[in-house]
C-alpha positions as CSV (number, residue, x, y, z in Angstrom):
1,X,7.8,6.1,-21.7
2,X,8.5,9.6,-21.0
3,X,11.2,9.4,-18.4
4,X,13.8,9.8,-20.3
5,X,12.7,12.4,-21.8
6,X,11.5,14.7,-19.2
7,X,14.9,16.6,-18.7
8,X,15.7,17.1,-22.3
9,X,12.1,18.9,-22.9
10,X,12.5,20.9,-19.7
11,X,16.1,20.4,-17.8
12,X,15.2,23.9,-15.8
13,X,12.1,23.2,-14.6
14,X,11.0,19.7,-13.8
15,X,13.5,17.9,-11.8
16,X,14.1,13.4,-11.4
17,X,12.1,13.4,-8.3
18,X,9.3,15.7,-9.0
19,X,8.7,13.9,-12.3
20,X,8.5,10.5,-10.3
21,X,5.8,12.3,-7.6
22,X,3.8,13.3,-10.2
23,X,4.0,9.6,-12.4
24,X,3.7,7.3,-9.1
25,X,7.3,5.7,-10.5
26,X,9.9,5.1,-7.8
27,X,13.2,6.7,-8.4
28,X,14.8,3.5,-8.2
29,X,12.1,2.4,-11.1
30,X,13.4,5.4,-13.3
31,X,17.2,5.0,-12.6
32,X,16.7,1.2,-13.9
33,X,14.9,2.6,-16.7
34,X,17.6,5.0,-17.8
35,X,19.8,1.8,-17.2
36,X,17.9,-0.7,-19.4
37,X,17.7,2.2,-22.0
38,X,21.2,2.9,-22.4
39,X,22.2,-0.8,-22.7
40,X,23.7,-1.7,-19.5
41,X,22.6,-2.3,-15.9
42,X,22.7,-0.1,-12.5
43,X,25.6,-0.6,-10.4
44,X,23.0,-0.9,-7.4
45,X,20.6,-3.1,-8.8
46,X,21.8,-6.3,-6.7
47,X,22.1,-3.9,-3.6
48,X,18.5,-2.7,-4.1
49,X,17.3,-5.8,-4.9
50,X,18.7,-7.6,-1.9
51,X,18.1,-4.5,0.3
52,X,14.0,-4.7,-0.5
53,X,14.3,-8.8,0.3
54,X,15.7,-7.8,3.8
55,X,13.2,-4.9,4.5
56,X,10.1,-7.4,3.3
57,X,11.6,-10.1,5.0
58,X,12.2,-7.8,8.7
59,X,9.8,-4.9,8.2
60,X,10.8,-3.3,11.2
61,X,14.6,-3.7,10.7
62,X,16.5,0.1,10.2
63,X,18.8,1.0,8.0
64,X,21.6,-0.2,10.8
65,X,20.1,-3.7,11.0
66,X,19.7,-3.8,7.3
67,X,23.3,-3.3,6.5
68,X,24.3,-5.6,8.8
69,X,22.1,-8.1,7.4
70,X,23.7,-7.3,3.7
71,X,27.2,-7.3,5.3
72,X,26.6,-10.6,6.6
73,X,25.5,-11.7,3.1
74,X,28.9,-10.5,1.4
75,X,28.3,-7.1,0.6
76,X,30.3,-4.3,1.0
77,X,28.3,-1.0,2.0
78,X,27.9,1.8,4.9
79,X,24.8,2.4,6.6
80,X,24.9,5.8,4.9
81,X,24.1,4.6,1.5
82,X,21.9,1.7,3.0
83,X,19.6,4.8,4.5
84,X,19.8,6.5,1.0
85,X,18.0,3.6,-1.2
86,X,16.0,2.8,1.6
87,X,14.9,6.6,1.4
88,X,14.0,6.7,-2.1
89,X,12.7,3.5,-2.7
90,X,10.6,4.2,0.5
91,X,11.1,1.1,2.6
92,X,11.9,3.1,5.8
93,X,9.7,0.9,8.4
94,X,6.8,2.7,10.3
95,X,6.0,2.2,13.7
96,X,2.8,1.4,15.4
97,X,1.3,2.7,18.4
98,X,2.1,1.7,21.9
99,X,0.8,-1.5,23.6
100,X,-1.4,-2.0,26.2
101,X,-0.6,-3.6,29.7
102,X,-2.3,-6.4,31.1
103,X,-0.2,-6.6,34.7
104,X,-2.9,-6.7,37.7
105,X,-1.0,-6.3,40.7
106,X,-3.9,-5.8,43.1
107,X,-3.7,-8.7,45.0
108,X,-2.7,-10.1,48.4
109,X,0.3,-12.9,47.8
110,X,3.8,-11.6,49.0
111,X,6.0,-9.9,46.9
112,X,10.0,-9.7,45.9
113,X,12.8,-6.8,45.9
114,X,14.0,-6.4,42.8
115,X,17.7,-8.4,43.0
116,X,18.7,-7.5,39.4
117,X,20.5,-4.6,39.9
118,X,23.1,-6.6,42.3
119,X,23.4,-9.0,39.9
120,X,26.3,-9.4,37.2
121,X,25.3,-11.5,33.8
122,X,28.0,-13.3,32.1
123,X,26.3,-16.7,31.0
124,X,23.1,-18.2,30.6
125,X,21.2,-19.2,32.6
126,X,22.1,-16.6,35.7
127,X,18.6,-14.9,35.1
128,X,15.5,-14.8,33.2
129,X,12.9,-12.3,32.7
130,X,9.1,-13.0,32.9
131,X,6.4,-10.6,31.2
132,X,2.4,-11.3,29.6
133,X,0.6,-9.3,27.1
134,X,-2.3,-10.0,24.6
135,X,-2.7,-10.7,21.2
136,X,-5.4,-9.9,19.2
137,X,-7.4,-12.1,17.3
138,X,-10.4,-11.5,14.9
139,X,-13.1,-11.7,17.3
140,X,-11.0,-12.2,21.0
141,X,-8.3,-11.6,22.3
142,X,-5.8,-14.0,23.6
143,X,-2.7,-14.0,26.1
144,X,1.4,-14.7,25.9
145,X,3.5,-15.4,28.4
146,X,7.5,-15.5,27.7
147,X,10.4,-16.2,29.4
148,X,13.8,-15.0,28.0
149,X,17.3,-15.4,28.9
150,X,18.7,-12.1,30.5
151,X,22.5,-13.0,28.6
152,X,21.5,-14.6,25.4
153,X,18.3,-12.8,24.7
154,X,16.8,-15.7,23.7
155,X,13.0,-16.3,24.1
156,X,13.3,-20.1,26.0
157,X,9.3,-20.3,27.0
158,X,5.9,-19.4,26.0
159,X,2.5,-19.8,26.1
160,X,-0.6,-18.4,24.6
161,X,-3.8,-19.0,25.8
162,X,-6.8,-17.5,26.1
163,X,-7.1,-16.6,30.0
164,X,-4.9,-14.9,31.9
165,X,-4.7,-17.3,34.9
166,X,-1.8,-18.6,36.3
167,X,-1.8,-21.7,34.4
168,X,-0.6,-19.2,31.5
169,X,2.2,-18.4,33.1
170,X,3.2,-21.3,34.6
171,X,3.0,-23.3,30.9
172,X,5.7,-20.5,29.9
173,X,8.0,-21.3,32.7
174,X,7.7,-25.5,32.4
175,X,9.0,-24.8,28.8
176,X,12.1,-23.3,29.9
177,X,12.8,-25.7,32.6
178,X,12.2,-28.5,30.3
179,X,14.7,-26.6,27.7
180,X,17.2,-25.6,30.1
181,X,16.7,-27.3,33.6
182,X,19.0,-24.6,35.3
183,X,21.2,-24.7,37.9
184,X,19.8,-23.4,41.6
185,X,20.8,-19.9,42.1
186,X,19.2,-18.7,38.8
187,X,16.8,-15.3,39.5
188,X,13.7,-14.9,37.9
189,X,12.9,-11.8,37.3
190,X,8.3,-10.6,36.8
191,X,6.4,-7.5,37.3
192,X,4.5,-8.0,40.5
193,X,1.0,-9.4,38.3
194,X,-1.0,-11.5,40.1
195,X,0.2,-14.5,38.5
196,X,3.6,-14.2,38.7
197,X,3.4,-13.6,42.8
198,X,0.7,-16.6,43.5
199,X,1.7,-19.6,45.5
200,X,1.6,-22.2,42.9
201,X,4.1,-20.3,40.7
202,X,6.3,-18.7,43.3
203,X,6.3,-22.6,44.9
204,X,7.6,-23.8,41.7
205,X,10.3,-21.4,41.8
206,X,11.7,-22.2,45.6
207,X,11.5,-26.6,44.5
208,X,13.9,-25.6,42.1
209,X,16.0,-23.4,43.7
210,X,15.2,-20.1,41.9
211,X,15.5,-17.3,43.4
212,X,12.3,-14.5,43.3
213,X,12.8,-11.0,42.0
214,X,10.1,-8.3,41.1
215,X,10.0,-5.2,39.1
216,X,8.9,-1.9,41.7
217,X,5.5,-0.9,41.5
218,X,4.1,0.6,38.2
219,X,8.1,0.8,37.0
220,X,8.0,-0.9,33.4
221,X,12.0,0.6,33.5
222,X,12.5,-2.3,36.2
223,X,11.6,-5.6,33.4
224,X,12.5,-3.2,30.2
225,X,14.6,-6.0,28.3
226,X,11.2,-8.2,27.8
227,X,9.3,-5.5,27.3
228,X,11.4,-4.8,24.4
229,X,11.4,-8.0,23.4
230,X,7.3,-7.8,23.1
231,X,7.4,-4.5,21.2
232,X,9.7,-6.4,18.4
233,X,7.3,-9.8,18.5
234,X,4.2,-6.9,18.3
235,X,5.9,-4.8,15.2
236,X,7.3,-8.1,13.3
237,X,4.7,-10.4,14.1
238,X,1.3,-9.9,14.9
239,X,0.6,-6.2,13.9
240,X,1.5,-8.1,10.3
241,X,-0.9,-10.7,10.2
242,X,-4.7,-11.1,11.5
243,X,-5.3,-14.3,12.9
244,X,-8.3,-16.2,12.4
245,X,-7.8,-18.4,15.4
246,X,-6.1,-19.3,18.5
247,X,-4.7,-22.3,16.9
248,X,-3.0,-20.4,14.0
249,X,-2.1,-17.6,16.1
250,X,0.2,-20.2,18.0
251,X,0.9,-22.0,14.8
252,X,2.6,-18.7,13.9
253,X,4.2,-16.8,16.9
254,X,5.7,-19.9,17.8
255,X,7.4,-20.2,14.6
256,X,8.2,-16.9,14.9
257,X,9.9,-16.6,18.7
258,X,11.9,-20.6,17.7
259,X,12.6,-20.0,14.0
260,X,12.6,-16.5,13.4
261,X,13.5,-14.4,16.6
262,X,15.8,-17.2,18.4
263,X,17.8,-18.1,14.9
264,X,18.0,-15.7,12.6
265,X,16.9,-12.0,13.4
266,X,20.0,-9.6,14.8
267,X,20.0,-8.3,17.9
268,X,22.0,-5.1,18.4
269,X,22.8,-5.9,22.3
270,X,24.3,-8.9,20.9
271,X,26.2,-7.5,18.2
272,X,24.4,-7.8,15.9
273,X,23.7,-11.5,15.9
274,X,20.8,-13.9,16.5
275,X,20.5,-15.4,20.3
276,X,21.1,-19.0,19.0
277,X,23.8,-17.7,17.5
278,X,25.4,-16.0,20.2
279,X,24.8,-18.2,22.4
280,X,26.4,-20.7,20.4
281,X,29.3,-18.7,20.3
282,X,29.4,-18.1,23.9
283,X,29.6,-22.2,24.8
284,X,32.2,-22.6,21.8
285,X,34.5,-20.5,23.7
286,X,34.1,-21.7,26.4
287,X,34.9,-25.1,25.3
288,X,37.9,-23.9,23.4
289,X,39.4,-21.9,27.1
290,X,38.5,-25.3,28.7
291,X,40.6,-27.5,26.3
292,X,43.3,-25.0,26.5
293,X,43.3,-25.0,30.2
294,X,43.3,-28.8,30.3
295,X,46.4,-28.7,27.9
296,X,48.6,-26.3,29.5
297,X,48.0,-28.2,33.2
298,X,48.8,-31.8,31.3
């Protein structure tokens, strides 16, 4: 191969990463090269190795996200270095354009004041956030509704369908009451879309003692937390697949939002951990202060 010996012909003229433009060879390629050549192996080779699982694996992770990730798999390294490979072997994700919205808010049902500002989160289950968007399949498109837990992140209802009535978004919010079956007092928390402000899903609400808040009027800023949570489902979900079908589009997102979102990707508002897992952590704590209190008043 002629890597190793491009700097001994011409050490003043061609440099390590100009020779690698002009072959189409990684960097990382020629270092392991050089490696294999001199008899022994790259110091790095298990970091890059495990660094390219992660990025295939998340392809929208960063280089903050992705040393978490390897921190959390036993190795020791700084983001610094993390963003260096990740440079040269050119994993650095790329993002995708912006989504559409598909809130209609023309209607004539009553609308909520936004209560979430008032409001102080410190467990689950003291508010969720409700949002809609669309999915596109080969020939259609189809629609998701989600609900997520405002404390734990964690995406606790959903449904895709392929209209947008209200029967889409009420499917979304049966599945969390079925998951969680919440206390009264809980807010939920919508744009002001036509299906979140009709009777039958604003009715369903008041029987169980939820209480009904709404973003303002064309303020996305007002329901930003689900709208985030949408742009990461859009950039590590669908824009990486091309469903054939409704039936494996749901097949797949809902293995995503249970399996992969809920369990095992890291959140940074969570400290870098999954929801299940935080939220896990929240109710062993709990536990723990309870049996403490219980022992010190015995």
């Amino acid at each position: 191969m002629i890597y190793g010996k491009i700097r001994e012909e011409r050490p003043n003229q061609l440099s390590i990463k100009r020779a690698c433009q002009l072959t189409c060879f990684s960097r990382s390629g020629y270092y392991r090269y050089i490696a294999a050549d001199d008899g022994r192996s790259s110091p790095d080779l298990g970091l890059r190795d495990r660094i390219q699982c992660v990025a295939l694996e998340w392809p929208s992770y960063g280089y903050r996200r992705i040393t978490l990730e390897l921190k959390r798999s036993g190795f020791v390294v700084n983001h610094k270095k993390v963003l260096r490979l990740l440079r040269e072997d050119n994993l650095l994700c790329l993002r995708k354009k912006k989504f559409v919205r598909t809130t209609r808010s023309d209607h004539s049902f009553p609308t909520y004041p936004n209560l979430v500002p008032e409001l102080e989160i410190t467990a689950p289950d003291q508010l969720w956030k409700s949002d809609i968007t669309y999915i596109r399949l080969e020939r259609e498109f189809v629609y998701l509704a989600v609900v997520l837990d405002a404390f734990t992140r964690r995406c606790i209802g959903w449904a895709l369908e392929k209209s947008l009535r209200a029967t889409l978004a009420l499917a979304a919010l049966r599945m969390a009451l079925r998951e969680r079956n919440p206390k009264p007092g809980l807010v939920h928390h919508s744009d002001r879309g036509i299906q979140y402000a009709c009777s039958e899903y604003t009715n369903l609400l008041k029987e169980k003692g939820i209480r009904i808040s709404m973003s303002r009027t064309g303020n996305p800023y007002d329901n930003a937390q689900v709208e985030s949570f949408i742009k990461t489902l859009k950039y590590e979900e669908v824009y990486l697949f091309e469903y054939a079908d409704l039936s494996e589009a749901r097949h797949r997102i809902g293995h995503f939002l249970q399996k992969i979102y809920n369990e095992k990707r890291l959140h940074s508002a969570l400290g870098y951990l999954p929801p299940a897992e935080f939220e896990q952590n929240y109710w062993s704590k709990i536990q723990q202060n309870s049996e403490v209190f219980n022992i010190s008043t015995s």
